[in-house]
C-alpha positions in Angstrom: -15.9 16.6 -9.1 -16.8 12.6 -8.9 -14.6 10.6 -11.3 -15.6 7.2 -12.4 -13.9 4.4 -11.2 -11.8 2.2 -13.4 -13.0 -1.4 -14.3 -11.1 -3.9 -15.0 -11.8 -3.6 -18.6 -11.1 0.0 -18.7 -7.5 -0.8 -16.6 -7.0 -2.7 -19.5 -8.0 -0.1 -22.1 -5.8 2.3 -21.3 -2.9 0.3 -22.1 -1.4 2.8 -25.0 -3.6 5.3 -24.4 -2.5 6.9 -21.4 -0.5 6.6 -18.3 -1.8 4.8 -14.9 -0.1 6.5 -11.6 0.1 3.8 -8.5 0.8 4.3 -5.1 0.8 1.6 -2.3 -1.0 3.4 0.4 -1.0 1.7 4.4 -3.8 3.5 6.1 -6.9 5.6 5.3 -5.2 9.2 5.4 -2.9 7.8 2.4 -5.6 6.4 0.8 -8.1 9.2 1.5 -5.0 12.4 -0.3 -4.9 9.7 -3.1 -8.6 10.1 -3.8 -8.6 13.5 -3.6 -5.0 14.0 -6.0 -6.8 11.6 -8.7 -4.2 8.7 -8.3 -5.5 5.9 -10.9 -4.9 2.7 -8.3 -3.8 2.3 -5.2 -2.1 -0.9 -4.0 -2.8 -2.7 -0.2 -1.6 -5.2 1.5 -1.7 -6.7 5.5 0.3 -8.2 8.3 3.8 -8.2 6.5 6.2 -6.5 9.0 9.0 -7.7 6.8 8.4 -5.4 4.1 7.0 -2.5 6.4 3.0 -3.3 6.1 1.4 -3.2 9.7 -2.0 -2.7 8.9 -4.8 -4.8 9.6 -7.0 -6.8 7.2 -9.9 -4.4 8.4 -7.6 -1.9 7.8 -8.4 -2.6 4.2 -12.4 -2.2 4.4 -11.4 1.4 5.6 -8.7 2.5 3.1 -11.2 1.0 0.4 -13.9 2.9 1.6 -11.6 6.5 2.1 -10.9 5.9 -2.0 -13.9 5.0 -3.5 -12.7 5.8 -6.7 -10.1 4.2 -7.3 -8.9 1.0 -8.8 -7.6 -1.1 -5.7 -4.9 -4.0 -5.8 -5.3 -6.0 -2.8 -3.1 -8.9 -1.9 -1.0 -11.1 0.8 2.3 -11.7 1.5 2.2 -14.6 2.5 2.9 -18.2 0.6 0.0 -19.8 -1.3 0.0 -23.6 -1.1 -2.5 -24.5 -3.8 -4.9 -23.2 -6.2 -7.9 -23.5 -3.2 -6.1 -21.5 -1.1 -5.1 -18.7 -4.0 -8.9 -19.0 -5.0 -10.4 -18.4 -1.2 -8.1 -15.7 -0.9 -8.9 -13.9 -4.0 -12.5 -13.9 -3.1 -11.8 -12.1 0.8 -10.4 -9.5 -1.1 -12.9 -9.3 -4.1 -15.6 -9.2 -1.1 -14.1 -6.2 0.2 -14.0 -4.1 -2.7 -10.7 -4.9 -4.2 -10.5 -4.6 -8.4 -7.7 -6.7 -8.8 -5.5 -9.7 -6.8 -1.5 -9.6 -6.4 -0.7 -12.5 -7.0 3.4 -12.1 -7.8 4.8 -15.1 -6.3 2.4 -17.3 -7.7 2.3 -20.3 -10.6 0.9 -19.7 -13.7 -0.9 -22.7 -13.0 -2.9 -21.1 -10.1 -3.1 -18.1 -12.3 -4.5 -20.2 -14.7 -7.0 -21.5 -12.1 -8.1 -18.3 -10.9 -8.5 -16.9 -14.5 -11.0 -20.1 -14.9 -13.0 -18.1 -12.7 -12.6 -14.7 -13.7 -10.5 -13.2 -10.7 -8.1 -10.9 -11.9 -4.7 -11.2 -11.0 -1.9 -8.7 -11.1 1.7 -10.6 -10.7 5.3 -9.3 -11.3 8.6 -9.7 -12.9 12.2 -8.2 -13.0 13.4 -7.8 -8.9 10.4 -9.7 -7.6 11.4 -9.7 -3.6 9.9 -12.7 -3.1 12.0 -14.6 -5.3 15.2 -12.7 -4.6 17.1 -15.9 -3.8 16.4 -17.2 -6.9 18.1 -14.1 -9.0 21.1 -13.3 -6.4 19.3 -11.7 -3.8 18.3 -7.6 -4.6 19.5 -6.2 -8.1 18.0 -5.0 -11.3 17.1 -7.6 -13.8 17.5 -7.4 -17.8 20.8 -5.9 -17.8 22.0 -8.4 -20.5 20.5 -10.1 -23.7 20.1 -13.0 -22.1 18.0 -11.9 -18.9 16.2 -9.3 -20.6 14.8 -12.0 -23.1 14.2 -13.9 -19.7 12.2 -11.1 -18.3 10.4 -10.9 -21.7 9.6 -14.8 -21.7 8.1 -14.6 -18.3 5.7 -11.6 -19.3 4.1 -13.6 -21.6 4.0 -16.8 -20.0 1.9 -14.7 -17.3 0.4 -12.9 -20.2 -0.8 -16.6 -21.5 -1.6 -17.9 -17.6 -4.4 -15.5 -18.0 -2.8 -12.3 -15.6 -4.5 -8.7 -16.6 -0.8 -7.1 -15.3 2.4 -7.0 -14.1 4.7 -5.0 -12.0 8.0 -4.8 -14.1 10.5 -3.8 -11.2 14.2 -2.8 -11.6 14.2 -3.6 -15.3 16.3 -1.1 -17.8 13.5 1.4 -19.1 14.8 0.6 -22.8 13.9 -3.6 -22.2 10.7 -2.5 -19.8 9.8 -0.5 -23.5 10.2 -3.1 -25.9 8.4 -5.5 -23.5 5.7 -3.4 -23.0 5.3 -2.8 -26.5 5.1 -7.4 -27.0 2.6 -7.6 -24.7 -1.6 -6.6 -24.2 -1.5 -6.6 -20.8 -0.9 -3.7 -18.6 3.1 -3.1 -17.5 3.5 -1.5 -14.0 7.0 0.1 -13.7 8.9 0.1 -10.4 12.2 1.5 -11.2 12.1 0.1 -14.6 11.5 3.6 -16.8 8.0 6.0 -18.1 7.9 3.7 -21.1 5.8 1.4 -19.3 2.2 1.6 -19.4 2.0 3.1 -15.4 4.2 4.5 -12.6 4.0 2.6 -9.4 5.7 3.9 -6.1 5.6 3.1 -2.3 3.8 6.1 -0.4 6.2 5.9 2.4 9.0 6.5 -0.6 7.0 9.3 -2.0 6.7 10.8 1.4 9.9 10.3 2.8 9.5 8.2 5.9 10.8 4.3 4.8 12.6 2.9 7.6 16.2 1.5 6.8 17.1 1.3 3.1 15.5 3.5 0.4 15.1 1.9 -2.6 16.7 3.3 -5.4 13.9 3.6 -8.0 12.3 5.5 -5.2 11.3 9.2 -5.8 11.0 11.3 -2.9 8.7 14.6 -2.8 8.4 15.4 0.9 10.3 14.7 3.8 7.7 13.3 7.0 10.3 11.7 8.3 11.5 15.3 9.6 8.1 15.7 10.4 7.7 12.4 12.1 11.0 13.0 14.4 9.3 16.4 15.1 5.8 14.9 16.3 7.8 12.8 18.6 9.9 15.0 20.4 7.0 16.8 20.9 5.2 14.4 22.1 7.8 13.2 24.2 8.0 17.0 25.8 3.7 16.8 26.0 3.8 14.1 28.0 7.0 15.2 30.5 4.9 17.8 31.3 1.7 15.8 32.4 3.8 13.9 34.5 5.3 16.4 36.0 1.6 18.3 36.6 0.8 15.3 38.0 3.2 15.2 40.6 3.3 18.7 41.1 -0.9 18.8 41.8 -1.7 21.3 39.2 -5.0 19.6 38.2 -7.4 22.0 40.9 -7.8 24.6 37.7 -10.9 25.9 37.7 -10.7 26.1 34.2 -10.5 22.4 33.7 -12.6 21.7 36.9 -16.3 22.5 38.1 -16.8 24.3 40.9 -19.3 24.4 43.8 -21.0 27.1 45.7 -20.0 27.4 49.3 -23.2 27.3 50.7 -23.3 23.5 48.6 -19.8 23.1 50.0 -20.8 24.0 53.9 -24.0 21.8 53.6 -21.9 18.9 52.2 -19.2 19.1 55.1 -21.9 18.6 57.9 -23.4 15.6 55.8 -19.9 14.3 55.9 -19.3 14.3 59.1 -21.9 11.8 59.5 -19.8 9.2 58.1 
């Protein structure tokens, strides 16, 4: 059964009314099981081997095209130097099919900018990994009075900047709450509680396969990493044995070779021995 796609007005509508579910997907067979499981958004990004993203930009163009319909969050790792550069950007993504731009490391005066212009941005607060020098490196956020007002103030101030949402990571659920509650735009929770307005995970967390350390907000409901170690000793075994076929000259099977009658066979010798 089709399903409509979110805009971004009815991303925004749903704030109170119902929860989101989010999963950052790397390739089209991700994308593709969270089309057909009826996952509200999926998240993309491209060439960050730093955080474990190895896809391609035209990666992208496929996963958008395996989920049709649903509401897509494209962005880039990388720095943005200026409002231009945020702005040009935005609009690779928008021309691909993306709904909304991550923009979490940026100012609100480029969010600002790109509101101007009615690109939608999506930014972040609480842990926000690219800023994890700035807070002590990798912890929760909010944990006292005094930072969860911080985390508070910077909702809103992105909230004013003209973002749509943000992904509230590592925050206490009981400040992520009261938070959610101040503000109209749409909170995002990584780690940070179901009192948010959606649940955002990793796929490789939900499937089991992240390399090094697990996150712990992460929730795992399969383990491919089993699988994964499987596939490759098999494959390992698959291709021991071609090798040793190889040397061994088994690759005369007629059932993987054509024959040819003998009468074919004598008539070709005699034309060979002209040469």
């Amino acid at each position: 059964m089709s399903r409509k796609k979110l805009t971004v007005y009815d991303y925004l509508k749903c704030k109170g009314k119902r929860q989101l579910s989010v999963l950052f997907v790397h390739n089209v067979e991700e994308a593709r099981a969270a089309e057909e499981a009826g996952i509200d958004m999926i998240c993309t990004s491209h060439d960050a081997p730093q955080y474990g993203i190895y896809n391609s930009f035209d990666e992208l163009k496929r996963i958008r095209e395996a989920a049709p319909s649903c509401f897509m969050q494209s962005g880039t790792a990388n720095n943005i130097a200026s409002e231009y550069d945020a702005m040009k950007v935005s609009h690779k993504y928008l021309e691909i099919g993306a709904d909304v731009i991550y923009g979490g490391n940026w100012s609100y005066k480029i969010i600002r900018a790109l509101r101007d212009e009615n690109i939608p941005i999506n930014s972040h607060v609480g842990l926000v990994p690219g800023k994890a020098t700035w807070i002590g490196g990798f912890r929760a956020i909010g944990k006292t009075a005094d930072e969860a007002e911080g985390v508070l103030k910077h909702t809103i101030e992105l909230q004013e900047a003209g973002a749509i949402g943000v992904e509230l990571e590592v925050v206490p659920p009981k400040v992520a709450a009261i938070i959610t509650q101040k503000v109209d735009i749409i909170t995002l929770s990584m780690g940070s509680g179901s009192d948010c307005d959606g649940q955002y995970l990793f796929a490789n967390d939900v499937l089991g396969y992240t390399q090094g350390h697990v996150p712990r907000h992460a929730r795992i409901y399969r383990n491919f990493k089993a699988e994964f170690d499987k596939l490759q000793n098999e494959r390992l075994s698959a291709f021991k044995e071609f090798h040793s076929d190889t040397v061994n000259q088994t690759f005369n099977d007629p059932k993987i070779t054509v024959g040819i009658e003998d009468r074919e066979y004598e008539e070709f010798l005699k034309l060979a021995d002209k040469y």
